[in-house]
Each structure stands twice: as structure tokens, then as C-alpha cells.
N, C-alpha and C positions, 0 to 999 in steps of 0.2 A: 406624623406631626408636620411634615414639612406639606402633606394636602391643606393641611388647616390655613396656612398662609400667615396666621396675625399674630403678630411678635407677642403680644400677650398671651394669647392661645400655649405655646409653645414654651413660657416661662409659668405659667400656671401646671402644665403638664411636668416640669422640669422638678415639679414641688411634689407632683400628686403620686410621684411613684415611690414617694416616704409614707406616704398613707398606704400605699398598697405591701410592701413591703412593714411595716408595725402591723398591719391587720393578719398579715399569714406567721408572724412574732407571736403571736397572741393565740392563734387557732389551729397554725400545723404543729404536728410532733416536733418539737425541736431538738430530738435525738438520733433523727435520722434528715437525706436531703428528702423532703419531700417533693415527689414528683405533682403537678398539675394536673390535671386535665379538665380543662376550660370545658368541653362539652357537660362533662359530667361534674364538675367542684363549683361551677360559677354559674349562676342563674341571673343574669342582667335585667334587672329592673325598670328602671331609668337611668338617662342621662342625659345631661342640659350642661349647656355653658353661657354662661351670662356674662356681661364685661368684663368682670376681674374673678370668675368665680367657674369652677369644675365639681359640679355636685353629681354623684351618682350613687344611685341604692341599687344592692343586689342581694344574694344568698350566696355568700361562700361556705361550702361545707356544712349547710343548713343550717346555716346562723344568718340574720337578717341585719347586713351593714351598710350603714353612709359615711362615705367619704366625700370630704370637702375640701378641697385647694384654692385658698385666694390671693388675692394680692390686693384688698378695697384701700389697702393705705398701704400702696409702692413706695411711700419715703421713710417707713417704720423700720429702725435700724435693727430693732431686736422680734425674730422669731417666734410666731406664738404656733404651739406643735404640742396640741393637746391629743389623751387619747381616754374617750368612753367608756367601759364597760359596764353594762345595765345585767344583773344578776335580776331574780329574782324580789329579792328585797333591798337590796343595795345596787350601790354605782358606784366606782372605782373611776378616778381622775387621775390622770397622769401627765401635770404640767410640762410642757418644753422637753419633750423625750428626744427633741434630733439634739439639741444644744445643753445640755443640762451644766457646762460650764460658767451657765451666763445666768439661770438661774432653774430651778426645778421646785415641784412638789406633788406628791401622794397625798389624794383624798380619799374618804370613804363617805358616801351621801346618803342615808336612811331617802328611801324612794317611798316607802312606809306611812312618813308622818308630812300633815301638810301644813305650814310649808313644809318642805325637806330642809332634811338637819343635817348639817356636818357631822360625821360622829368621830372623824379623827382627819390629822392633818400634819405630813409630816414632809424634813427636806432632809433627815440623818436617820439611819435605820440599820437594825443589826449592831455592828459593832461602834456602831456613831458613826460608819463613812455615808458620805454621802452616793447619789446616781453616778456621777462624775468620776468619784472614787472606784465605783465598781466597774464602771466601762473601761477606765485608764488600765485596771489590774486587767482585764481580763484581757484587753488591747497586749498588754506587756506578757502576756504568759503566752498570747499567741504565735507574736514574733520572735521569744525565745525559746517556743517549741516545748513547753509545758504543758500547754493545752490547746484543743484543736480551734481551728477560726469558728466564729460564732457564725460567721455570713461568708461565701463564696460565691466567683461567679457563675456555677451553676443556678444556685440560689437567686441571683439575678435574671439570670434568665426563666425563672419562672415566675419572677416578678413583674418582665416585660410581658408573657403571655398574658398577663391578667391586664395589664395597661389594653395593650394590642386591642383586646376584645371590648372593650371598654370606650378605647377609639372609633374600631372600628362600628362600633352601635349607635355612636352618636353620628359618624358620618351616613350611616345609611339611613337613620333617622331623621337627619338635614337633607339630605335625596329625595327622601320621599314623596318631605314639605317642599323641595323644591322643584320638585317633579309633577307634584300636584300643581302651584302656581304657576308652571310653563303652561299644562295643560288650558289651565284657565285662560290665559292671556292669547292663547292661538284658539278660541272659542270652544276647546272641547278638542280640537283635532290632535292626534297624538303626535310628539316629536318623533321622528327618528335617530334624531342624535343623541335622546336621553330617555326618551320613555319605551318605546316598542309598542308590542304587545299589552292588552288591556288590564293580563292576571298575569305578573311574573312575579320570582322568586325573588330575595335579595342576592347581589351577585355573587355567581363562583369565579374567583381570583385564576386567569391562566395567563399562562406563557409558553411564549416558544423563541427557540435558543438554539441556532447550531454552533456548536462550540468547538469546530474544525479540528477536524481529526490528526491525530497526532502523526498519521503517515503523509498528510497535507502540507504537514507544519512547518517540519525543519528543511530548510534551503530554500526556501518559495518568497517568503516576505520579506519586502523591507522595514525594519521597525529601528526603534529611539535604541542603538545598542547593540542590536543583533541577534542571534537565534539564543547564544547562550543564557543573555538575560530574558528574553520574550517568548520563545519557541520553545526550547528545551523542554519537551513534555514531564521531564522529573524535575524542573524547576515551576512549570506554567501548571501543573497536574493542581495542585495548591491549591493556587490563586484561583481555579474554578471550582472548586469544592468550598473553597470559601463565600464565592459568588456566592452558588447553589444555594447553600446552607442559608445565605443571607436573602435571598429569593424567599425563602420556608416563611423563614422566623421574624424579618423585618418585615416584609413585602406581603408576607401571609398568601403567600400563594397555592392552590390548594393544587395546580397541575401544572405540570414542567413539561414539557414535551423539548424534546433535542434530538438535532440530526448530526449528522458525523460523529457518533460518539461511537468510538474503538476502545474506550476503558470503562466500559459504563461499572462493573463489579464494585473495583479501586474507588468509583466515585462516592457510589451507594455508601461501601463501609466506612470513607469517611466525614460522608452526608451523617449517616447515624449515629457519628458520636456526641451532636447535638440535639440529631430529628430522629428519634428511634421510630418515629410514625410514621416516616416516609418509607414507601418501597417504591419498584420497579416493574414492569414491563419491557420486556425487549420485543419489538415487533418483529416480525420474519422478513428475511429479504425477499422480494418480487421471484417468482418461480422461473423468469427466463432471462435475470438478471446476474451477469457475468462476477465474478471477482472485480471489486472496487479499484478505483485508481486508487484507492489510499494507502491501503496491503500491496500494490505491487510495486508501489513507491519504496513502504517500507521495507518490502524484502526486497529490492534492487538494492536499496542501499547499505544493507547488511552485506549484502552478497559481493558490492564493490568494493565496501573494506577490509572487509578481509583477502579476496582478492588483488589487493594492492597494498596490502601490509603485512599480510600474514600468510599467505599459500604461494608454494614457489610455482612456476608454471609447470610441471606438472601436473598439476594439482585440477583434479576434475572439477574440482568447484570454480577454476579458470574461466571456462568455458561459458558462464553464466553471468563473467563480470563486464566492465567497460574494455576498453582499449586503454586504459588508464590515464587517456588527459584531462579525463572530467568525473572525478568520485559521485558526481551527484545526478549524471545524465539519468533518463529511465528509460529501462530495454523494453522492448516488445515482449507482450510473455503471454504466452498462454495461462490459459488458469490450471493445467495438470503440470507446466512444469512450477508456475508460482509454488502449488503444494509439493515438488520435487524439491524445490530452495528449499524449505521451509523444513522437510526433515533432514538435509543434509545438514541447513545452518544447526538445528537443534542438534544433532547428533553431534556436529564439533566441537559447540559451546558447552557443554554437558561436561565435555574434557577438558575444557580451555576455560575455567572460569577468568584467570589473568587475561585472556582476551575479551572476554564476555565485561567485566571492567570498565577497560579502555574502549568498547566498544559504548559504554553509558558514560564515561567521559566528554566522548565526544558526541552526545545527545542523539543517539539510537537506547531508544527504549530497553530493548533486549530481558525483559522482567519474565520469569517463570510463573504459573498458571495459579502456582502459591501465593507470589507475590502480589500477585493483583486481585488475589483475594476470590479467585473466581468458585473456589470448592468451599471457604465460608459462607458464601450466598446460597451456593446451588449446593447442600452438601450429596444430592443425587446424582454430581456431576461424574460423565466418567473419565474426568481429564487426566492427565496423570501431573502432579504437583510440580515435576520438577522440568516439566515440558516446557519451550518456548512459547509464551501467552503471543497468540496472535487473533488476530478478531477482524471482519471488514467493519465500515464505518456505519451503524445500525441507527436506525429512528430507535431510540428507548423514552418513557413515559415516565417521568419519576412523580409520584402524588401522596398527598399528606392525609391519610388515612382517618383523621381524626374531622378529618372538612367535608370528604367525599367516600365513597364507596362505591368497589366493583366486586365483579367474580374473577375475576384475573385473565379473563378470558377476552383473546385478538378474536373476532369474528373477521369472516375475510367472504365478500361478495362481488363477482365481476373482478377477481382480483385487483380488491380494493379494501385496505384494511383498517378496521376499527373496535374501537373499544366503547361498552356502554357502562356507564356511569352511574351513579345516584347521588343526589346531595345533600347532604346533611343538615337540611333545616329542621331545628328541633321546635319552630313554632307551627308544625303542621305535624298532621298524624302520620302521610304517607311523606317519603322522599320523592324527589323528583328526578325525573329519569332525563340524559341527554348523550349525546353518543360524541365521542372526540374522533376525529379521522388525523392522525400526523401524516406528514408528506413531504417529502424531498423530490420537485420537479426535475426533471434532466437541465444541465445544463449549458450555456453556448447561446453565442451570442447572434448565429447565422439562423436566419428565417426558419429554417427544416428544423430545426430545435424547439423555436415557439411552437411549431404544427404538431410537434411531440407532446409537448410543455399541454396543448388544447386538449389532443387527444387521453391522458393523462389525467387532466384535471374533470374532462366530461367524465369520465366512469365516475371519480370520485363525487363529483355534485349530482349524477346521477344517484346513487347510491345515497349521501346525506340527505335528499331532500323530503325521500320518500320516513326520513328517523324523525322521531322528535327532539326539537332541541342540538341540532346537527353545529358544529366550532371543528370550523379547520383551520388547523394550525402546523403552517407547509415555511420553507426555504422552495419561495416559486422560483428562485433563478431568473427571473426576467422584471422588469422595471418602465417606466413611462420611455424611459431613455430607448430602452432595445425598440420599446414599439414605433417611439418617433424613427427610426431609424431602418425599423422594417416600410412607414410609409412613403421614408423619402428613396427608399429605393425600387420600391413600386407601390405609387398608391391605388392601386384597386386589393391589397391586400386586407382582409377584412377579421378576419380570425386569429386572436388576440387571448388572455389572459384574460385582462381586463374585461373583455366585449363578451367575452364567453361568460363570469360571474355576474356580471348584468341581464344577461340573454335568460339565465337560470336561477333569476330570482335572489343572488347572493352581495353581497357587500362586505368591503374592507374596513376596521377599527380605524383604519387612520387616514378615510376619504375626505372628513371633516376636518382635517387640522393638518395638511398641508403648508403650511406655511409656517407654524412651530413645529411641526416636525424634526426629529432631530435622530431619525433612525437609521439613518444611511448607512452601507458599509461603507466605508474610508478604506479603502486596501491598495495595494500597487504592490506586485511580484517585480523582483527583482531580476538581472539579466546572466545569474550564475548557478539557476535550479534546475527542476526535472522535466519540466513544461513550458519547453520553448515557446511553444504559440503563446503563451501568456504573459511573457515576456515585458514589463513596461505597458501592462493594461493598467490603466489607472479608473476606479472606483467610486464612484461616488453615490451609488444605487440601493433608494429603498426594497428592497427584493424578499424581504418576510413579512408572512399576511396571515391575521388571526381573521379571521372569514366566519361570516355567520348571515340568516337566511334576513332579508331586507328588513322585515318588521321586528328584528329581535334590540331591543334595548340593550345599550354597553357603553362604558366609558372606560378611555386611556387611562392605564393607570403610568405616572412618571418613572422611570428605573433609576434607582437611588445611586450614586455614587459609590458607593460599597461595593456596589456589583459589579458597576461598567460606569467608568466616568469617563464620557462621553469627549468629542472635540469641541474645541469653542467655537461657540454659538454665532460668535461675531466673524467667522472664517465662512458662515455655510454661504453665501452670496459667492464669496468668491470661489469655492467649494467650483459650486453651482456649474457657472462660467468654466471654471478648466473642464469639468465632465461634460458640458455640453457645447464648445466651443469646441469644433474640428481642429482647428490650428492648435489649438491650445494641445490636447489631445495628444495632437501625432509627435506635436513636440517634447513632449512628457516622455512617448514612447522612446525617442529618437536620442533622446535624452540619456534615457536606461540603458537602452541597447548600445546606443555607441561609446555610449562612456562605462562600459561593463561594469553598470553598476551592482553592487555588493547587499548583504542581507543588513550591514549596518549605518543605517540612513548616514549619520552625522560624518559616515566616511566618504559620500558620495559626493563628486563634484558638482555641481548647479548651475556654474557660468554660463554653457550656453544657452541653458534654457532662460534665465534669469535675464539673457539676451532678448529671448522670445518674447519673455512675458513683458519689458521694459517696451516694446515696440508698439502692442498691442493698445489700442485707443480705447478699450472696455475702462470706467471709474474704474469699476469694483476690482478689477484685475490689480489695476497701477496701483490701487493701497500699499501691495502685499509686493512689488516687482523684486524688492532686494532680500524678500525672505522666504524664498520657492521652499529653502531647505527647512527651516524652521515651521513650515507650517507642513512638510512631509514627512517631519519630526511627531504630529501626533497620529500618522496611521497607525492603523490596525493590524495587526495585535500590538500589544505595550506590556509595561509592568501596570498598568492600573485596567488592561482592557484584555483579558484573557484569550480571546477568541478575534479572528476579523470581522463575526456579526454583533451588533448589539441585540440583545434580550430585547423582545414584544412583550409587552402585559398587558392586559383589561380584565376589568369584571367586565360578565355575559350576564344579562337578565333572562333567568331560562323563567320558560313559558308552562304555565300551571294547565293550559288549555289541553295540553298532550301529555301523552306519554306518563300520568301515575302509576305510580308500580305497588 
């Protein structure tokens, strides 16, 4: 609705989902909830919207309906909310069925004789109560738990599936037309902003999401509050399931792709209490890639609290803690003794649930392999339930089964891994085949990192280019910022991110709109966590890229509020300026670090940067000089912003020329 743009549009739609809900009144079991399924229940006809009017024909359930929403007289104080049924010989009217307090009536119409006759007509029925009567009783029996609700909102959401698709048919149907009149007006030559390729498909909905891993999380950011309310992965765990969920079902997105996910299980099952047709993918980790910083964060910091609250020194788990002035520092660890922590903490926690507790108290995960639901997904798992659930931070795949299909299977080339696809367009005979590559580049912000970052991403464009229909959708870790900054410190440096997917034929979804862009990560780490070097780095970097090969047709789709509401819009100028202004920058840092600042923003002091910034002859800076704090107040993560990245989206216009299967 909110693509559509025109306040009309969106108050017509506001009406049309009482038509769609009366028509599944009428046609589903209404003794049970009936489940949807749009591919198979709904056959889209048409659909048009004309000034004040939303007319669409389809086949629900192989019956052949029109629904109608208008508004031709917006000053009409009274409702008119009729409903059809055309039988065989008759036709059945159902005057005013949303408001029947205002007025109603039941017709019967011989369809038979011409003209057609009324053959009855009535506004009291049965015992002489009227529609009103009956809705009120039934209204009263529900709330005093006499009898069940007539509608719930499971029931609504299968009323939004039927809107959604319904939407979505007419926007790709305004694409098309609109895609056709670009062509025309650049004489034939094809966009690459909106058209691609000469034969593609209508788009498949993706995204990509790192949703920072829960051993990343706690002690690292500064956010609106602090770790309790924003970090706290059993308070934040939620709030991205809710996203997720609302990615599926609002946003219709047929593919998720997320990196740093360390609970992907826990997310899955309660992804499916709304999207039973979503599953998962976990990708494998790289074959000569170490134990994650995120796991050894977590189990450091397992290993310090108890060490410094619960083990006397004697105590051999001693040995693996801090020096005790700092609970949150992270040791050096190998990756044999990480798994030495890892069965000693399991083995003490197993006897200490009162520790295991206060250890989720104070926002250590600490959940067993039950908990997270890891043996209800995989039940061929050989974990043992009551094991400490630990995971490193994985690329996993979530997709909505009902849009897209695979065979479940990572294929991995040049140790480069990917998944292939098929999409579900049910107005062709064959689906269309295209291969997803996810990606978590290294990260770091010193040169040898980008040459990594190169190295890295050649395999994988090497590897996409030769697939049809190739979408990669990575956490590059590097930004225009890193590059300006690798050139002013040598510029004969040439080998880039950027210069390498141009070199190889590839382009970024969001190379055209630059300047609405509004995808930045917002993040700044605090000066009392795990990773000193990071210390007071302040953030302002578009760093995830839905990548696809030059010619291929796509458009940005917007990320809804629901999921990730975003920072204001009016702040990114100035944004802008502190991330790329060196002074600005260091004194940000200078800031952090000497004023040991803390994980909860609104406790941090500001003066003297608020010094800095008041100095500075930049406009756009001086707007904002006396409210450093209040605009550090909406980084990333939040309670409305789950993660320190925001969510990517577009539809891909995959290419009919390749790849049918």
C-alpha cells in the first residue's frame, strides 16, 4: 500500500479487504480456520484501479469473483456494502452486510425470467430478529465465552494473503506498462534501471539481513538505553522474529538471506508460527575458517562470570577468566581451548541451574539445545537437549517455499557457496531457474583487508557469472568511505570492491539512488567492551550489496517500518559530514574513549564534543551542534531497530533467456 503512494489508492484498499474477507465468509468451511494458499486457492484475473475504484476478477476456490471498492461519492455518510451470489437460477443480495445497524436487507432475484423478479425481500428473519440482532448475539456469546469468535486474527491473515497477491498483480501490471513506455521514449533502448534483459520473469522479492550475532551484541554498542533493553538477545531475539516474520508476510519476500545468525533454529520456529512455508538453509562455514569472533566473545564472557562470581581461585576454570578489572575484555583463545570452555561451562551449568539463571539475567544467552529448538528442526540431530546451545555466526537462507523452490542443496565451487533456485511462476510451464550466492566479506578497515575483501569476492563473481540468473547478497564490509580512504593514502591503489564488480560485469541495487538512500549502518561501539580497536569507531556505511550481473532488471523495494524504522531522513547530511569529516571522526572517537563511554547512549557525556562540533564552520554540522547526544540516541541497534544493519530488499527480474529447467 504504501508503494501505491495516492491517499486514495490506500483508503480504497482500506475498504477492499471487507470484500475479500465476505467472499472467504461465503466460500470457506466456516468450521474450521481455513488455511490459504494463494498459489493454489486464487487465480488472478484482473486488476485495475481507476480514481475512486479497486475492481479485480479472480477464481477463489473455483468459483469466478468480482470485487469492487469505491469511494465515487467520498461525501456519502452512509455505506453501501452489498454482496452477490448468482446461483444457478437465482441471485441472493445481501444489502449493507459491514453496517447492518444503519440499515440492511436480503434479496432473492429469479435470474430466470426477463426482466428479473424479486421473488422475496426481507430485513427480519427467523424469529423476527433482524442481521444486527444476530451479529450483536453472536458478538455477546463470544466475549462471554459461550461460543467461539466467528473471526480471528489468524483468519485475518489469510485475508491479507489474498489482498497482498492482489496488490501485488496490479503493481507488476503497472510495471510492465511502465516499463514498456520507458522503453519507448529511450527509442527501443532498454533501461537498466528498470527494464534489463529483453525476456524476464516478474520479480522474485529478496533480501539480505545480518542481524548481528548475539556473541557480537552484548557490551559492544552504544544504543537509546543500553544492552538490557536493545542487546539483550532474550529480549532483542523477539523483536527479529517479528521483523522476519514481517519481511514473509508484509513485504512478501520470497528469500531472506542473513549473516551472523547464531540462533537461526529459535528463529525458524518462531518464524513458523505464522509462516509454516518458510524453511531454512544453513550454509557451511569456509574449510579454513577459524572459530568466529562471536563464539569466543560469548564463551569469554561466560567464562568471566563465573570466574569472578562464582569459582574461588582455585578453581581451574580460573585460569581461563580475566584479571578481574574488566568482565567484558576478550582473551586470546585458541579454537581447542574455545571447545575446552565450552565443556567445562556446560558441565558446571548442568549442576548450577541457579547460576545458569543469573547468568540469563544479566544477558548471557546460556539456552540448552532444547531451548533453542535445535532437535525440533533437525529431529536427526545428535545434540544432546540438555547441552549448552552454542553455534558460530552462520550465513543461513530462510525462503518462503510457496514463491520459490529448491532441492535443499549448498553446491560449493572454488570454495564458493551457493544455492540454486527455481521460481514459481505459475503463468509459464517451466519455472525459472537462478542461483543465490550469500556472503559475509572479511572485515577491517586497513587496505590488506579490502585485498582480501577482492580476493574473496573474485572467486565468487567468478563462479556466478558462468550460472544463470546469479543475486548476490553479501555483508561486503567495506563502503565508498573505506575506498576514499584507501586512495588518499595511496593513490596508485587500484583494486577495490567496487572496481572489481564493474571489472566483472556486476552491479549494485542501490547504484541509482544514492542520494535517497537511506541504508547506512548507524553504529558506534562503545569504550567498555570486547574490542578495543573498535573503540569510538563511528559508522555511517552503506556496506550490504544485493548484486546482480549489469543487464539484469530490479527495483528497490522500501523496508517497512515494522521491520527496521529507520533514522531520520533529515539527520543523513549531517550523518554524512561526521563520517566523512576526519576532525569530526577522531573527535567522536576521542570523545568515546576518554570519556569512557558506556553501552547506554543517554548516560554519556557530549560536552566536549558538542565543543567540537559547535567550532566547526560546516551548515549542515552547526544545525545539530547542541544535540550530538540526541541524534546518537537513534544508532543502531534500538528497541524499533533489531540489528546494527538495516535489511536490503529488491525484486530481480530473472532472465527467461537461460537457465529453464
Amino acid at each position: 500500500i504504501e508503494k501505491l503512494q495516492d491517499a486514495h489508492v490506500v483508503k480504497i484498499l482500506n475498504l477492499f479487504c471487507y470484500c475479500v474477507d465476505i467472499m472467504r465468509f461465503i466460500l470457506d468451511d466456516s468450521s474450521s480456520e481455513a488455511l490459504v494458499d494463494v498459489d493454489k486457492d486464487v487465480e488472478i484475473e484482473n486488476v485495475t484501479i481507476e480514481k475512486n475504484k479497486f475492481l479485480a476478477t479472480m477464481q477463489y476456490r473455483g468459483v469466478k469473483c468480482s470485487l469492487v471498492s469505491s469511494r465515487e461519492d467520498p461525501g456519502l455518510p452512509i455505506p453501501y456494502w452489498n454482496l452477490c451470489v448468482d446461483g444457478t437460477e437465482k441471485r441472493m443480495v445481501v444489502k449493507n452486510f459491514g453496517m447492518p445497524f444503519l440499515y440492511h436487507k436480503l434479496s432473492v432475484i429469479s435470474t430466470q425470467d426477463q426482466p428479473q423478479r424479486k421473488l422475496r425481500s426481507e430485513t427480519h428473519y427467523g424469529n423476527g430478529s433482524s442481521t444486527f440482532d444476530y451479529q450483536l448475539e453472536a458478538f455477546t456469546n463470544a466475549i462471554t465465552g459461550n461460543a467461539p469468535f466467528t473471526s480471528t486474527p489468524y483468519s485475518s491473515l489469510q485475508n491479507a494473503k489474498i489482498v497482498d497477491a492482489l496488490v501485488s498483480t496490479y503493481r507488476m501490471s503497472k510495471r510492465k506498462k511502465d516499463n514498456h513506455e520507458d522503453n519507448q521514449k529511450l527509442g527501443g533502448k532498454l533501461s537498466n534501471k528498470k527494464v534489463g534483459k529483453a525476456k524476464h520473469t516478474d520479480g522474485v522479492r529478496v533480501c539480505s539481513w545480518n542481524l548481528l550475532a548475539d556473541g557480537m551484541a552484548l557490551n559492544e554498542f552504544m544504543t537509546d538505553g543500553g544492552d538490557a533493553l536493545c542487546t539483550f538477545w532474550n529480549n532483542r531475539r523477539q523483536r527479529l522474529a517479528d521483523s522476519i516474520r514481517c519481511l514473509f508476510l508484509e513485504q512478501a519476500c520470497g528469500i531472506l538471506v542473513t549473516q551472523e545468525n547464531d540462533h537461526p533454529y529459535w528463529l525458524l520456529h518462531e518464524i513458523n508460527r505464522q509462516c509454516p512455508e518458510v524453511e531454512m538453509i544453513i550454509v557451511p562455514q569456509e574449510k579454513a575458517k577459524s572459530v568466529s569472533t562471536s563464539l569466543k566473545l560469548y564463551i569469554t564472557r561466560i567464562s568471566n562470570e563465573l570466574t569472578l562470581s562464582h569459582y574461588d581461585a582455585n578453581d581451574k576454570m580460573c585460569e581461563f577468566g580475566c584479571n578481574g578489572e574488566n568482565p567484558g575484555c576478550s582473551r586470546k583463545m585458541s579454537d581447542t581451548s574455545v571447545y575446552e570452555h565450552i565443556e567445562k561451562i556446560d558441565s558446571y551449568l548442568r549442576d548450577n541451574q541457579k547460576v545458569r539463571k543469573k547468568l540469563m539475567q544479566k544477558g548471557i544467552t546460556c539456552t540448552t539445545n532444547e531451548e533453542e529448538h535445535a532437535l525440533t528442526i533437525d529431529p536427526n540431530s545428535e545434540l544432546d537437549p540438555k547441552a549448552l546451545y552454542y553455534m558460530d555466526d552462520h550465513i543461513v537462507i530462510y525462503f518462503n517455499k510457496s514463491k520459490v523452490r529448491t532441492d535443499m542443496r549448498v553446491r560449493s565451487k572454488a570454495n564458493v557457496y551457493f544455492v540454486k533456485f527455481w521460481y514459481n511462476n505459475s503463468g509459464r510451464d517451466v519455472d525459472v531457474e537462478f542461483h543465490v550466492f550469500p556472503a559475509h566479506l572479511p572485515s577491517g578497515e586497513a587496505y590488506e583487508k579490502e585485498e582480501r575483501r577482492v580476493a574473496k569476492l573474485r572467486s565468487i563473481l567468478g563462479v556466478a557469472k558462468k550460472l544463470p540468473n546469479p543475486i548476490i547478497l553479501m555483508d561486503s564490509n567495506t563502503s565508498t568511505q573505506y575506498e576514499d580512504n584507501f586512495k588518499r593514502e595511496d593513490p596508485d591503489r587500484r583494486f577495490f570492491v567496487s572496481s572489481l564488480l564493474k571489472d566483472m560485469g556486476f552491479i549494485t541495487t542501490l547504484e541509482s539512488q544514492t542520494e535517497s538512500d537511506t541504508s547506512q549502518c548507524f553504529k558506534m561501539r562503545h569504550a567498555q567492551g570486547g574490542q578495543p580497536k573498535k573503540f569510538g569507531s563511528f559508522m555511517f556505511d552503506t556496506i550490504d550489496k544485493i548484486c546482480v550481473e549489469r543487464d539484469t532488471a530490479f527495483e528497490n523495494i522500501a523496508v517497512s517500518e515494522r521491520v527496521f524504522k529507520k533514522f531520520d531522513k533529515n539527520l543523513k547530511d549531517t550523518l554524512q559530514v561526521w563520517r566523512n569529516d576526519a576532525t569530526i571522526r577522531k573527535a567522536l572517537r576521542s570523545a568515546c574513549v576518554d570519556g569512557k563511554w558506556g553501552p547506554d547512549m543517554s548516560k554519556n557525556n557530549t560536552e566536549d564534543l558538542d565543543n567540537v562540533l559547535s567550532k566547526k564552520k560546516n551548515d549542515t554540522s552547526q544545525e545539530h551542534t547542541q544535540n550530538a547526544r540526541n541524534i546518537l540516541l537513534q544508532l543502531y541497534p534500538n528497541v524499533r531497530c533489531p540489528s546494527d544493519h538495516p535489511p536490503l530488499i529488491a525484486d530481480i527480474y530473472l532472465s527467461t533467456e537461460l537457465g529453464i529447467n
